[in-house]
PyMOL Python script that loads the backbone (N, CA, C, O; Angstrom):
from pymol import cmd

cmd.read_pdbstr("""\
ATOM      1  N   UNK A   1       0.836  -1.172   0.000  1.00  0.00           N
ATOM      2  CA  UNK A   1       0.000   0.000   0.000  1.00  0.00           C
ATOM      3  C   UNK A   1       0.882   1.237   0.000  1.00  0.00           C
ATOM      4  O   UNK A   1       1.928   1.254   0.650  1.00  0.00           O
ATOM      5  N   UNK A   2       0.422   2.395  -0.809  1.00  0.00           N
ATOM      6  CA  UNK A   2       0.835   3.451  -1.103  1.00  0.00           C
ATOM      7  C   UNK A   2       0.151   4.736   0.413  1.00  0.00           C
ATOM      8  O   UNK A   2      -1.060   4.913   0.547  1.00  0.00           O
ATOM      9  N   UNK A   3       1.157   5.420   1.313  1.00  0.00           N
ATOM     10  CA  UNK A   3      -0.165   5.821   1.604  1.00  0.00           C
ATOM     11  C   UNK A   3       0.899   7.445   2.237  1.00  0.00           C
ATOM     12  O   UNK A   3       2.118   7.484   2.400  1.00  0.00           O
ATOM     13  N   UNK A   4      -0.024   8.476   2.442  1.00  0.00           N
ATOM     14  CA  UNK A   4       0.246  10.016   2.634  1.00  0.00           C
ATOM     15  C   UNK A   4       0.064  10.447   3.723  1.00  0.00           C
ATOM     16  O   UNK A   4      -1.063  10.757   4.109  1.00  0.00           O
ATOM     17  N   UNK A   5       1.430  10.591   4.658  1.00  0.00           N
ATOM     18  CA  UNK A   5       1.655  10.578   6.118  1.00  0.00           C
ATOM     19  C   UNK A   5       1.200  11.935   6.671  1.00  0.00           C
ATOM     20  O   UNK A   5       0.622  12.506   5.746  1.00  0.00           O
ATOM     21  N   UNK A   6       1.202  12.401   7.335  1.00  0.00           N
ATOM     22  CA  UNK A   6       0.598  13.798   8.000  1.00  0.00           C
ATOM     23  C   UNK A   6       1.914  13.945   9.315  1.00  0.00           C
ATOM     24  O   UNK A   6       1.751  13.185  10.269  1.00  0.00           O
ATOM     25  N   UNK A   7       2.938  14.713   9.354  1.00  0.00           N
ATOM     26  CA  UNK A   7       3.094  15.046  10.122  1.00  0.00           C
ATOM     27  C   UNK A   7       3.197  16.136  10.725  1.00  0.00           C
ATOM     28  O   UNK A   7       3.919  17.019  10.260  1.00  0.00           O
ATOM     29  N   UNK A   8       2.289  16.366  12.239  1.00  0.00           N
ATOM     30  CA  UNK A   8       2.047  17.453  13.024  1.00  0.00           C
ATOM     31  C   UNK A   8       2.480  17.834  14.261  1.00  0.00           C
ATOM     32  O   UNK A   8       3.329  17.054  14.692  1.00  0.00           O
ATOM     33  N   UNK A   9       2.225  18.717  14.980  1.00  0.00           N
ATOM     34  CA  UNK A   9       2.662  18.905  15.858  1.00  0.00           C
ATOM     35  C   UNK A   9       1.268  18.218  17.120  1.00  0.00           C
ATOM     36  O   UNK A   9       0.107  18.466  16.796  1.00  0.00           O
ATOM     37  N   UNK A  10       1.394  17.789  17.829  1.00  0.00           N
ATOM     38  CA  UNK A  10       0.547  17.539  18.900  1.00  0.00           C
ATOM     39  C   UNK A  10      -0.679  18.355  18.888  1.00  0.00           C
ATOM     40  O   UNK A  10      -1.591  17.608  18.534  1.00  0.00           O
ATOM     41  N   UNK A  11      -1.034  19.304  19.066  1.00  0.00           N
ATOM     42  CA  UNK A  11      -1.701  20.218  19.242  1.00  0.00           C
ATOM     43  C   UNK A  11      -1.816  21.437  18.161  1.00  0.00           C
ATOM     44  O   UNK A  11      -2.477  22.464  18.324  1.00  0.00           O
ATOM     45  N   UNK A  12      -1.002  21.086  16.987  1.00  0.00           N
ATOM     46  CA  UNK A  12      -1.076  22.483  16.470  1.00  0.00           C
ATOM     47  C   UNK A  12      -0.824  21.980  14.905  1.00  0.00           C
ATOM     48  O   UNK A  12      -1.291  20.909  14.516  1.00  0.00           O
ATOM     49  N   UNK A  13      -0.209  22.667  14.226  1.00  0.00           N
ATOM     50  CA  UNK A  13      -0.578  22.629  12.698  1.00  0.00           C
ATOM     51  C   UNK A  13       0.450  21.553  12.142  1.00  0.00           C
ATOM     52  O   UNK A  13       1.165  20.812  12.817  1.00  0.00           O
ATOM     53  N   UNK A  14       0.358  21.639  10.687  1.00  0.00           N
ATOM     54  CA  UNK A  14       0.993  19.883   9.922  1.00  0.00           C
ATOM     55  C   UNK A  14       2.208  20.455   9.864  1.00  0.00           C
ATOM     56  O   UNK A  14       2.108  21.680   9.809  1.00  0.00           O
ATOM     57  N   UNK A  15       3.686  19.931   9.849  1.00  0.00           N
ATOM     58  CA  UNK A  15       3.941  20.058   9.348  1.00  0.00           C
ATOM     59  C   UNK A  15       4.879  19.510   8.027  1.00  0.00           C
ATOM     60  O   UNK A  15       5.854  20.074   7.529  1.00  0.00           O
ATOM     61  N   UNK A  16       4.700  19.141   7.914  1.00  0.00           N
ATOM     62  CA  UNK A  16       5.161  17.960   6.368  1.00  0.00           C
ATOM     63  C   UNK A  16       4.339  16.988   6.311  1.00  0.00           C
ATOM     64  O   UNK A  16       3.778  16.421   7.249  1.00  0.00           O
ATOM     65  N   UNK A  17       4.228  16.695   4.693  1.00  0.00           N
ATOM     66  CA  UNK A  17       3.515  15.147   4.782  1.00  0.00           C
ATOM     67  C   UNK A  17       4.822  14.625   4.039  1.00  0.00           C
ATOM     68  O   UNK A  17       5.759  15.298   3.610  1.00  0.00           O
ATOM     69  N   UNK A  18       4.642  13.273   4.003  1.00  0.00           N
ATOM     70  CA  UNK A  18       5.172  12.039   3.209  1.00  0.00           C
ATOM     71  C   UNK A  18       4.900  11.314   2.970  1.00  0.00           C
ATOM     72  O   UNK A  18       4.270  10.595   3.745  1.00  0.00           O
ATOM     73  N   UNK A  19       5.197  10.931   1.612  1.00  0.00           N
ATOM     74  CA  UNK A  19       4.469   9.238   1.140  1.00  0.00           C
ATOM     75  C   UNK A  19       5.672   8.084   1.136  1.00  0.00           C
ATOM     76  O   UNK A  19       6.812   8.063   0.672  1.00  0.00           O
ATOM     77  N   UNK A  20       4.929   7.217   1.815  1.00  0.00           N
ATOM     78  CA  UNK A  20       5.264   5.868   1.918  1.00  0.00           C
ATOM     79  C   UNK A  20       4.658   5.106   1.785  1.00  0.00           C
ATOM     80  O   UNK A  20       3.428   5.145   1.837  1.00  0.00           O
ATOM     81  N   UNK A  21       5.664   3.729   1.469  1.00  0.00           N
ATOM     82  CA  UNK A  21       4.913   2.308   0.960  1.00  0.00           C
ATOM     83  C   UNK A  21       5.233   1.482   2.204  1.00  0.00           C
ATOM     84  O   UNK A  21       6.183   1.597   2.978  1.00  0.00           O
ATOM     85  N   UNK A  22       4.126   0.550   2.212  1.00  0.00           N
ATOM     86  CA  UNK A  22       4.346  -0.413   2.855  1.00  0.00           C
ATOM     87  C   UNK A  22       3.059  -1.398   3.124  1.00  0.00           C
ATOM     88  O   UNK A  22       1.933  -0.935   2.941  1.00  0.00           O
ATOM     89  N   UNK A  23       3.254  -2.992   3.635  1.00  0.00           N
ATOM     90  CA  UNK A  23       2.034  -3.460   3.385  1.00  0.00           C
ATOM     91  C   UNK A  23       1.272  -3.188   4.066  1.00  0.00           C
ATOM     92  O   UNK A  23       0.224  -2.884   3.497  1.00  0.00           O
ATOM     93  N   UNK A  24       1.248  -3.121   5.331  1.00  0.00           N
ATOM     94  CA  UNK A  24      -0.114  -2.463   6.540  1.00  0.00           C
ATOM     95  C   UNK A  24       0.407  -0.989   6.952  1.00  0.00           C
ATOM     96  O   UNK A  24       1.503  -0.430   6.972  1.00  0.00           O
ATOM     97  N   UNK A  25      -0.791  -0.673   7.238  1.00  0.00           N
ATOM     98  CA  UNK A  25      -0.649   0.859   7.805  1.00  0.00           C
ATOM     99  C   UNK A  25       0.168   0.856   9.273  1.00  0.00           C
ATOM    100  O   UNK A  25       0.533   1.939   9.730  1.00  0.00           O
ATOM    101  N   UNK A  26       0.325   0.148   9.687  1.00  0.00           N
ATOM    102  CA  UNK A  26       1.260  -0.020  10.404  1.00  0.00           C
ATOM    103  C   UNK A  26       2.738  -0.198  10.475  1.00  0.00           C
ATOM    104  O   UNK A  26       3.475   0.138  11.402  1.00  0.00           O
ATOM    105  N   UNK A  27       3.081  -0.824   9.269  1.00  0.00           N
ATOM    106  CA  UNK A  27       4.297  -1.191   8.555  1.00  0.00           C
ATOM    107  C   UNK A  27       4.403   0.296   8.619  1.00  0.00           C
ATOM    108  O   UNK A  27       5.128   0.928   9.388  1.00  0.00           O
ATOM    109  N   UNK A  28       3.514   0.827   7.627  1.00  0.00           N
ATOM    110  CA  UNK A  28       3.949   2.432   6.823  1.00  0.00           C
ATOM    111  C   UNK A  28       4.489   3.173   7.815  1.00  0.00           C
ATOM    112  O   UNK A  28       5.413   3.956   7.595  1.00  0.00           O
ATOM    113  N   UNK A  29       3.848   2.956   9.246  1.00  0.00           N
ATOM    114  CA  UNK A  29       4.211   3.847  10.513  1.00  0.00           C
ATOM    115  C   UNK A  29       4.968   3.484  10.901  1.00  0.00           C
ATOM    116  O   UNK A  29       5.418   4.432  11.545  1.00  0.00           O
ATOM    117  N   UNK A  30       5.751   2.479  11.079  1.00  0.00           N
ATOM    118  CA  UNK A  30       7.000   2.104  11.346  1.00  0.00           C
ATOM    119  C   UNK A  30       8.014   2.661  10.658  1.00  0.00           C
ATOM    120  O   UNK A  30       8.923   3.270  11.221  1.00  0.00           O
ATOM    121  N   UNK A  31       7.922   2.463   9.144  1.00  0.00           N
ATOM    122  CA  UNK A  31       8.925   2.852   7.943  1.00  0.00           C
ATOM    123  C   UNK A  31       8.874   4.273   8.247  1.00  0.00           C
ATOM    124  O   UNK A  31       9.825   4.951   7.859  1.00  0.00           O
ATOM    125  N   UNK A  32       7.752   4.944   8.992  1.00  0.00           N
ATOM    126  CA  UNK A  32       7.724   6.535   9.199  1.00  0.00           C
ATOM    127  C   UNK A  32       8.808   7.009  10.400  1.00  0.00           C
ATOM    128  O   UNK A  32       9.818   7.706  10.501  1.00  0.00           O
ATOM    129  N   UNK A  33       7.913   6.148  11.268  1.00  0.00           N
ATOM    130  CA  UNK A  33       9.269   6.993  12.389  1.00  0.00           C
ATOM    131  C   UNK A  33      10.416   6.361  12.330  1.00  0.00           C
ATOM    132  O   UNK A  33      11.175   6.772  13.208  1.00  0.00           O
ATOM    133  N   UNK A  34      10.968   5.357  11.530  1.00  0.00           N
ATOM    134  CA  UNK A  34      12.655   4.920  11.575  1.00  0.00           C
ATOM    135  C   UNK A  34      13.233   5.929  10.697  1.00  0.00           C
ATOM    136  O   UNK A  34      14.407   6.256  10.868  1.00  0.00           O
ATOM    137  N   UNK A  35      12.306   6.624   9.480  1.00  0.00           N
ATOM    138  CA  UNK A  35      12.970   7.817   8.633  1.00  0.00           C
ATOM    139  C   UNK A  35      12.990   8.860   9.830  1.00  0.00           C
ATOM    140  O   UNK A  35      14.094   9.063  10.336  1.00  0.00           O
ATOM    141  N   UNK A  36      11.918   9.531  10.330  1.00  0.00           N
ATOM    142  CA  UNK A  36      12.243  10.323  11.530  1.00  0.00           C
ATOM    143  C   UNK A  36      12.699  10.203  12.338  1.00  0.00           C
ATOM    144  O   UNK A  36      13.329  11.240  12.546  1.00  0.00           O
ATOM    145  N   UNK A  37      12.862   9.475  13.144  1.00  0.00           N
ATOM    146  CA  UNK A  37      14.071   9.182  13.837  1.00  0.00           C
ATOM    147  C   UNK A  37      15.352   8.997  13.765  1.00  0.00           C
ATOM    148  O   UNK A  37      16.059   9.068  14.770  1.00  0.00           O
ATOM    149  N   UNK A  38      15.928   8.678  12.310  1.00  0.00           N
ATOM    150  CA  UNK A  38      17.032   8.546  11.622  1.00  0.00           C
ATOM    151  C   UNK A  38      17.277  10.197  11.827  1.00  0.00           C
ATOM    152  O   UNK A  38      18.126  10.474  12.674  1.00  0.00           O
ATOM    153  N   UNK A  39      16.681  11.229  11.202  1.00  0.00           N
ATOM    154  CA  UNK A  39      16.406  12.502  10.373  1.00  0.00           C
ATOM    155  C   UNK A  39      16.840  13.454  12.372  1.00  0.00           C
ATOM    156  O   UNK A  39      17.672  14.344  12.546  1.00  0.00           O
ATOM    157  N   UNK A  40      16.160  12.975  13.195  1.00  0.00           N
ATOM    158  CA  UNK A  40      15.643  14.044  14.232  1.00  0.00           C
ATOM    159  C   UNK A  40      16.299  13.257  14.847  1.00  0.00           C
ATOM    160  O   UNK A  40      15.784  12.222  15.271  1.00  0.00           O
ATOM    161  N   UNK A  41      18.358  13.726  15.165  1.00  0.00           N
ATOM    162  CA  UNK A  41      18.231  13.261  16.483  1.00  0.00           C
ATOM    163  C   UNK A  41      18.133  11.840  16.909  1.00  0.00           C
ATOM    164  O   UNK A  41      18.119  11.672  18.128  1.00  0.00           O
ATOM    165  N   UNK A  42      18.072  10.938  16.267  1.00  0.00           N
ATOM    166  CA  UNK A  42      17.685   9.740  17.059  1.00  0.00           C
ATOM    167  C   UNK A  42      18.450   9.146  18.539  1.00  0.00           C
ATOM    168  O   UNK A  42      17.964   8.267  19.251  1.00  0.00           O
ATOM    169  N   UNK A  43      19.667   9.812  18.775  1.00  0.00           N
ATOM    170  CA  UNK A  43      19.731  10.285  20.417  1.00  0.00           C
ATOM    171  C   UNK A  43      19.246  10.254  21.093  1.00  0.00           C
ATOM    172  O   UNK A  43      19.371   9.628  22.146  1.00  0.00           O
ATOM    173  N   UNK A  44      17.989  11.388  20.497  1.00  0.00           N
ATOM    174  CA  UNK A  44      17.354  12.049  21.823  1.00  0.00           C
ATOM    175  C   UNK A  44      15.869  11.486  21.440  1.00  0.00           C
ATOM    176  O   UNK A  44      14.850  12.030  21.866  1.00  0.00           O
ATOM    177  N   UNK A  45      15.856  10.415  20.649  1.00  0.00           N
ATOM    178  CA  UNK A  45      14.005   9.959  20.652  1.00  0.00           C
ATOM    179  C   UNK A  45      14.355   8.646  21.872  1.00  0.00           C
ATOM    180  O   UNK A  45      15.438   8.075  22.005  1.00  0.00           O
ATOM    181  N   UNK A  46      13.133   8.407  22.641  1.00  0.00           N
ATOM    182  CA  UNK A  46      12.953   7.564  23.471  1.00  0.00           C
ATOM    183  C   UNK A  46      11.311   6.072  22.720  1.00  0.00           C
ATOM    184  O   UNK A  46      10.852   4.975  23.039  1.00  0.00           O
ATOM    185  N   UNK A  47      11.180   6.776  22.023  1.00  0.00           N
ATOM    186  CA  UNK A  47       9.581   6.463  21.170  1.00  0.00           C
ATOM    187  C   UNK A  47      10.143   5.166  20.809  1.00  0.00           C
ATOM    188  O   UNK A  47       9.728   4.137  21.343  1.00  0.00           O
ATOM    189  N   UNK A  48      11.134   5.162  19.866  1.00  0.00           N
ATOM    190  CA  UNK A  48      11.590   3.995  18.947  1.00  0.00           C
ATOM    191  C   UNK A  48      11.741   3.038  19.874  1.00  0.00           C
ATOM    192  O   UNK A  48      10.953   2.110  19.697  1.00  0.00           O
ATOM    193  N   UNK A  49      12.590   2.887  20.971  1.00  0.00           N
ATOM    194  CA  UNK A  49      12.779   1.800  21.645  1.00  0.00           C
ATOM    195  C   UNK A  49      11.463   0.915  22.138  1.00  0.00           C
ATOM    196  O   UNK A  49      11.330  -0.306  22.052  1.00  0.00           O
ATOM    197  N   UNK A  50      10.505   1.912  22.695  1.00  0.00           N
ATOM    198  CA  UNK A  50       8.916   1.120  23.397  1.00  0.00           C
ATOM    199  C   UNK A  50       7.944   0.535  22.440  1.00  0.00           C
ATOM    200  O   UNK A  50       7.294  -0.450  22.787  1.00  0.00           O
ATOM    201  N   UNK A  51       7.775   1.116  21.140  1.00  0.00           N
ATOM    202  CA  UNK A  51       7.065   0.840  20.081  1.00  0.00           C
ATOM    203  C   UNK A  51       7.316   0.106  18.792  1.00  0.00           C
ATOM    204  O   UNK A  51       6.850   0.332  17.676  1.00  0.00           O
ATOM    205  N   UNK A  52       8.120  -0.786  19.176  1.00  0.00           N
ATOM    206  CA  UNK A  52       8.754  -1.808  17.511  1.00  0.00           C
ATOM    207  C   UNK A  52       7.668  -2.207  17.259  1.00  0.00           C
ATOM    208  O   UNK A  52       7.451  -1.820  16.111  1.00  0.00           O
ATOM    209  N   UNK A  53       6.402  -3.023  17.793  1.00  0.00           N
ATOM    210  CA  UNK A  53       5.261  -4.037  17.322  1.00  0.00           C
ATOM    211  C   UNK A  53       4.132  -2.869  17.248  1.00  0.00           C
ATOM    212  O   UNK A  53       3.430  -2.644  18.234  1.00  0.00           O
ATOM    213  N   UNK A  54       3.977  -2.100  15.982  1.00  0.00           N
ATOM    214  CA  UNK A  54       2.681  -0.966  15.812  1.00  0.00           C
ATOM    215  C   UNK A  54       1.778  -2.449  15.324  1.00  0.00           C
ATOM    216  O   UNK A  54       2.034  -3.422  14.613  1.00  0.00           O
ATOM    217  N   UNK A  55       0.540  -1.962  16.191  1.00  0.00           N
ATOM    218  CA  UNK A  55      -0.590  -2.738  15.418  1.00  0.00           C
ATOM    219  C   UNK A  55      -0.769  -2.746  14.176  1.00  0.00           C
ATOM    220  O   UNK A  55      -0.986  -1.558  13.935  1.00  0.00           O
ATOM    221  N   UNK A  56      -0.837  -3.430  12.990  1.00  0.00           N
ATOM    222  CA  UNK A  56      -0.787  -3.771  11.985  1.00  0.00           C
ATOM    223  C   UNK A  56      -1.713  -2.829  11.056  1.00  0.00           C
ATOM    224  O   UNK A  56      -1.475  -2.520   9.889  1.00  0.00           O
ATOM    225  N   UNK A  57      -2.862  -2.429  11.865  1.00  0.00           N
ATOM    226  CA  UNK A  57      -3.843  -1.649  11.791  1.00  0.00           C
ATOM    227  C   UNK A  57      -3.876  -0.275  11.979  1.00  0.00           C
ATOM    228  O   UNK A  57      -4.487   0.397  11.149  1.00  0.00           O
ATOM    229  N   UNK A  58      -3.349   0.247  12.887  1.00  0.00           N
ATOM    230  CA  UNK A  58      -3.063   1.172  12.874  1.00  0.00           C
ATOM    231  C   UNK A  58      -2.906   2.205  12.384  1.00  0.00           C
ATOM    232  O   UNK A  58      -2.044   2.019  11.526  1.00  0.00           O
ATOM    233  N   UNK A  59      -3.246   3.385  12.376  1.00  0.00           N
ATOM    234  CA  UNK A  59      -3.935   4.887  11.564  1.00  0.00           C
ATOM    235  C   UNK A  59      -2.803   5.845  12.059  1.00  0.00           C
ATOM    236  O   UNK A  59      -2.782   6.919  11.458  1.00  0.00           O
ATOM    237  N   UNK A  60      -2.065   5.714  12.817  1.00  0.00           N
ATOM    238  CA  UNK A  60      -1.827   7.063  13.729  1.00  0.00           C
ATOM    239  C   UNK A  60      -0.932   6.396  14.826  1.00  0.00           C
ATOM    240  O   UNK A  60      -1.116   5.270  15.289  1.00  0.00           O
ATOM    241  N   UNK A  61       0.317   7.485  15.257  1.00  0.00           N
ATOM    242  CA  UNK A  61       1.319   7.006  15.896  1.00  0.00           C
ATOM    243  C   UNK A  61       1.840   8.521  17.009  1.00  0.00           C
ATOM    244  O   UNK A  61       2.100   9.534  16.358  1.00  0.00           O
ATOM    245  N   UNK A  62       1.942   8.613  18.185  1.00  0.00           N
ATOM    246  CA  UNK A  62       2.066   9.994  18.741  1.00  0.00           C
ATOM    247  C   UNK A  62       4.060   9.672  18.712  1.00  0.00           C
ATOM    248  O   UNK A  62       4.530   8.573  19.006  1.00  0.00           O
ATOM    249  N   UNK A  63       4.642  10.484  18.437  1.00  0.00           N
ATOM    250  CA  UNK A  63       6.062  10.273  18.923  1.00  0.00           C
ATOM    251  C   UNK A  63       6.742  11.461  19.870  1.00  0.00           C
ATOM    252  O   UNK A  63       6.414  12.613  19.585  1.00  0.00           O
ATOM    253  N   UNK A  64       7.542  11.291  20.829  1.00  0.00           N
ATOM    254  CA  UNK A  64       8.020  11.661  21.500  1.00  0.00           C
ATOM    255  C   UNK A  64       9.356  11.845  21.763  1.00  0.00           C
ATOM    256  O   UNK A  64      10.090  10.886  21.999  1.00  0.00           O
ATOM    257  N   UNK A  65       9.887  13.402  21.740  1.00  0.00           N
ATOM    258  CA  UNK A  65      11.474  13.589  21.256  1.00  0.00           C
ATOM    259  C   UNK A  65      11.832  14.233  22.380  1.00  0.00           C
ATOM    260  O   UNK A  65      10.963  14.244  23.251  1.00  0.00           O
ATOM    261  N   UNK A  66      12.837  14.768  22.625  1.00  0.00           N
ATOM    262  CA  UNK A  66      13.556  15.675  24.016  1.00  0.00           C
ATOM    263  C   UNK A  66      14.465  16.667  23.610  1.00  0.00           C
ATOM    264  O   UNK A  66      15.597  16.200  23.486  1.00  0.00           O
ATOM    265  N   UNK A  67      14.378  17.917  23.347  1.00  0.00           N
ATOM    266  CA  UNK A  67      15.063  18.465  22.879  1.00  0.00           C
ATOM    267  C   UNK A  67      16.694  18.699  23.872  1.00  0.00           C
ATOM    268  O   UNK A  67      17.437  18.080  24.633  1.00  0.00           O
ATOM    269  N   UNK A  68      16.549  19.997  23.223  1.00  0.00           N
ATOM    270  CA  UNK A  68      18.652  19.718  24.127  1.00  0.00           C
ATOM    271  C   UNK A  68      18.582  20.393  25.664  1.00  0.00           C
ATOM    272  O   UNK A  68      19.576  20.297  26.384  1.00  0.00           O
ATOM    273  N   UNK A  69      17.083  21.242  26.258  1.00  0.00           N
ATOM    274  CA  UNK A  69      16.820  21.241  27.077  1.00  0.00           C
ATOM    275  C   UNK A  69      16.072  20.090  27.693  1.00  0.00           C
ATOM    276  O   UNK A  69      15.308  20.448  28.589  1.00  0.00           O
ATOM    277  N   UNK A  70      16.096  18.855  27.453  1.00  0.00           N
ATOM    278  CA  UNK A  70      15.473  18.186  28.311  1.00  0.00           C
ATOM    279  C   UNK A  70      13.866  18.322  28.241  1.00  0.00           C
ATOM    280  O   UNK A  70      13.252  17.814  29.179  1.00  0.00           O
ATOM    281  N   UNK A  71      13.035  19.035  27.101  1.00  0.00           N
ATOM    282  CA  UNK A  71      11.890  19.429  26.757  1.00  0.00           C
ATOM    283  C   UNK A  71      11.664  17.882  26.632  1.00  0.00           C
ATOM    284  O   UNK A  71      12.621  17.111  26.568  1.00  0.00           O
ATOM    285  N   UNK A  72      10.351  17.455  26.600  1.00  0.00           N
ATOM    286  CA  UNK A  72       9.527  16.743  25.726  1.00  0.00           C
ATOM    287  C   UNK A  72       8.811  17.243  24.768  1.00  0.00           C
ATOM    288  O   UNK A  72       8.000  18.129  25.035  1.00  0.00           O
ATOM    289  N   UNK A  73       8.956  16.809  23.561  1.00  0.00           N
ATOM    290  CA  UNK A  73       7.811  16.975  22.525  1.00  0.00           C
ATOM    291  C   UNK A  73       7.502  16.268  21.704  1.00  0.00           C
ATOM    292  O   UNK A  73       8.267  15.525  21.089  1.00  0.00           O
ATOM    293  N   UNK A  74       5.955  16.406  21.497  1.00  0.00           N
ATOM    294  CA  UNK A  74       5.066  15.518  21.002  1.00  0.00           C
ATOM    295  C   UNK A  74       4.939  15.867  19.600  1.00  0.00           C
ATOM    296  O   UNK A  74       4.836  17.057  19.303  1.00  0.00           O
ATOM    297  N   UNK A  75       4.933  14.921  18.652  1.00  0.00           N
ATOM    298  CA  UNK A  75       4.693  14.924  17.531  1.00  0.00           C
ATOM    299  C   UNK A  75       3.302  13.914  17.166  1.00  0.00           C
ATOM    300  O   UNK A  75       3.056  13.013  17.968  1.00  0.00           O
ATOM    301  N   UNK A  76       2.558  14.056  16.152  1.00  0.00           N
ATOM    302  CA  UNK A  76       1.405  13.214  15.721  1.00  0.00           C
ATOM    303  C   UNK A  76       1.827  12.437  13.980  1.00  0.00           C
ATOM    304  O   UNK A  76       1.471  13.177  13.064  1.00  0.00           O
ATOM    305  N   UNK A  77       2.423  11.265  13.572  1.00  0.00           N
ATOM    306  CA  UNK A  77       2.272  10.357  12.593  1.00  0.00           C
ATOM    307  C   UNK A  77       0.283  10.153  12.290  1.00  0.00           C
ATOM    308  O   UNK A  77      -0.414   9.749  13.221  1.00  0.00           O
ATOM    309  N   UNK A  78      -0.298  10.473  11.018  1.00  0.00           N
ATOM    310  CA  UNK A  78      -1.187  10.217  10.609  1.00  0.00           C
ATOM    311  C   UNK A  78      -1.355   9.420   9.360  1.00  0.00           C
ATOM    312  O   UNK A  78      -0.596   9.856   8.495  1.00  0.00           O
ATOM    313  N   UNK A  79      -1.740   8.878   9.138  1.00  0.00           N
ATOM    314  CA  UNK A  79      -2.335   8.452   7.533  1.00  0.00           C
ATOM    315  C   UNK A  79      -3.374   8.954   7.036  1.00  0.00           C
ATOM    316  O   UNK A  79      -4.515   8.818   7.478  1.00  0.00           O
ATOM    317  N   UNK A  80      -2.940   9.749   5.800  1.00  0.00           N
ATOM    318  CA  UNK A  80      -4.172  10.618   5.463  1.00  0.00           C
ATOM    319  C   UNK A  80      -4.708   9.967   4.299  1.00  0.00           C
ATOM    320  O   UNK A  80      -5.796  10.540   4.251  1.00  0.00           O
ATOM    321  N   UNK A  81      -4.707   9.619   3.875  1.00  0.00           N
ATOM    322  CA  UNK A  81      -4.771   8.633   2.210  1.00  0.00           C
ATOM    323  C   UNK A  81      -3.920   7.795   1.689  1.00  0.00           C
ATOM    324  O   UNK A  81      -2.907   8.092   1.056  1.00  0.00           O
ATOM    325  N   UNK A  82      -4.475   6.310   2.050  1.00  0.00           N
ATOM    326  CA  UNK A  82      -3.481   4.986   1.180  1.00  0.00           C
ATOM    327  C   UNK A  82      -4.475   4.314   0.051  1.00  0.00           C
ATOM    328  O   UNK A  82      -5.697   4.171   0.095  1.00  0.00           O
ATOM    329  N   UNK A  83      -3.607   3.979  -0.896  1.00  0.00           N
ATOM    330  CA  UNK A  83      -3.731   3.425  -2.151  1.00  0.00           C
ATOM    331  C   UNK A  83      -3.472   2.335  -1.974  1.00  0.00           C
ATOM    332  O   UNK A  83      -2.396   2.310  -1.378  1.00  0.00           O
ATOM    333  N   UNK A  84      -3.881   1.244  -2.166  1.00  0.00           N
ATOM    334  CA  UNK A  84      -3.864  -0.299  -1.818  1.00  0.00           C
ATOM    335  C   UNK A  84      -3.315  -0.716  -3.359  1.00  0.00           C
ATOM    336  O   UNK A  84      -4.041  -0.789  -4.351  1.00  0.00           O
ATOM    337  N   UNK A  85      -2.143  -0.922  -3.333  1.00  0.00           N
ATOM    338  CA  UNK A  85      -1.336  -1.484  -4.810  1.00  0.00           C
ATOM    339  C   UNK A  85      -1.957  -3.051  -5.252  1.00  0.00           C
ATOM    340  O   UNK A  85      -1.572  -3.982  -4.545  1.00  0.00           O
ATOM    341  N   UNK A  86      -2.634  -3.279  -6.070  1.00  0.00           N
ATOM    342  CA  UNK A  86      -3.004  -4.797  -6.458  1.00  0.00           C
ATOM    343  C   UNK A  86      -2.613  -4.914  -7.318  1.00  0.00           C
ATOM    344  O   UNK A  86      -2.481  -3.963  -8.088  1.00  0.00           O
ATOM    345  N   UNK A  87      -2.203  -6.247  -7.637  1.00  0.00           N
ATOM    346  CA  UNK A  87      -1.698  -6.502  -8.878  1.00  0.00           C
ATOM    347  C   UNK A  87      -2.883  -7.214  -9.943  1.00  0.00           C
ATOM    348  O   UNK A  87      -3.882  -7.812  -9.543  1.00  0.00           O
ATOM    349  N   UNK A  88      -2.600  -7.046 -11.050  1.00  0.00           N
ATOM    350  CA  UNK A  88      -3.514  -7.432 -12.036  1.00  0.00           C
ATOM    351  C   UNK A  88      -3.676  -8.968 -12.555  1.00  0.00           C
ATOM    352  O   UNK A  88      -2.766  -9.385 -13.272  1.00  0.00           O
ATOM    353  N   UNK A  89      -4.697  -9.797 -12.269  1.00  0.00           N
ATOM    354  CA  UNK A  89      -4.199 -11.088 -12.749  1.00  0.00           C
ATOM    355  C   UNK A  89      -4.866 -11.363 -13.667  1.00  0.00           C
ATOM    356  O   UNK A  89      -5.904 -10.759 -13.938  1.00  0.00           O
ATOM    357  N   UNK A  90      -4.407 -12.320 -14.323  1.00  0.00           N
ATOM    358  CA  UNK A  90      -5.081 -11.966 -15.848  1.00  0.00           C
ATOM    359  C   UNK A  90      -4.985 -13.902 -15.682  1.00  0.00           C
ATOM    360  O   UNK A  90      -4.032 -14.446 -15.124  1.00  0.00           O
ATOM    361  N   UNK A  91      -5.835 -14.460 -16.119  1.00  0.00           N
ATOM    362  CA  UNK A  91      -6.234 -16.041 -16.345  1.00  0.00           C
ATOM    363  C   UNK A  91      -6.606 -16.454 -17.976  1.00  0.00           C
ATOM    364  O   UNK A  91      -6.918 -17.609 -18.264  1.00  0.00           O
TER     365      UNK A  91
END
""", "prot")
cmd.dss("prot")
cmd.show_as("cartoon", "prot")
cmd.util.cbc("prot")
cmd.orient("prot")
């Protein structure tokens, strides 16, 4: 599945989307925060370690970073639109 990530701030506006593939929407959220987490720091994320098994199902992922004060902040992973890739079989 093809599908168009939403990322926001907790409480406040988007900011970036991205598209990713993967077979469950869960996969996709995985493949999401290992790019963000790669990208932001992965130092200072604590998220990645508690959350390897996303429900398969899954729509939506909150992540949680620490800045260089020792802040917490919340980020929101969404799926805003997936395309389910099928292949064509022809008999």
């Amino acid at each position: 599945m093809k599908c168009i990530i939403s990322f926001k701030e907790l409480y406040g506006k988007e900011l970036e989307k991205y598209e990713v593939e993967g077979k469950h929407s869960g996969d996709v959220l995985q493949v999401m925060e290992n790019k963000l987490c790669s990208e932001i720091a992965p130092y200072n994320t604590y998220s990645l370690k508690n959350c390897k098994n996303i429900d398969k199902k899954a729509s939506k992922k909150t992540l949680h970073f620490k800045d260089n004060e020792g802040n917490t902040l919340s980020y929101v992973m969404e799926i805003l639109d997936a395309q389910y890739l099928r292949k064509n079989i022809q008999i």
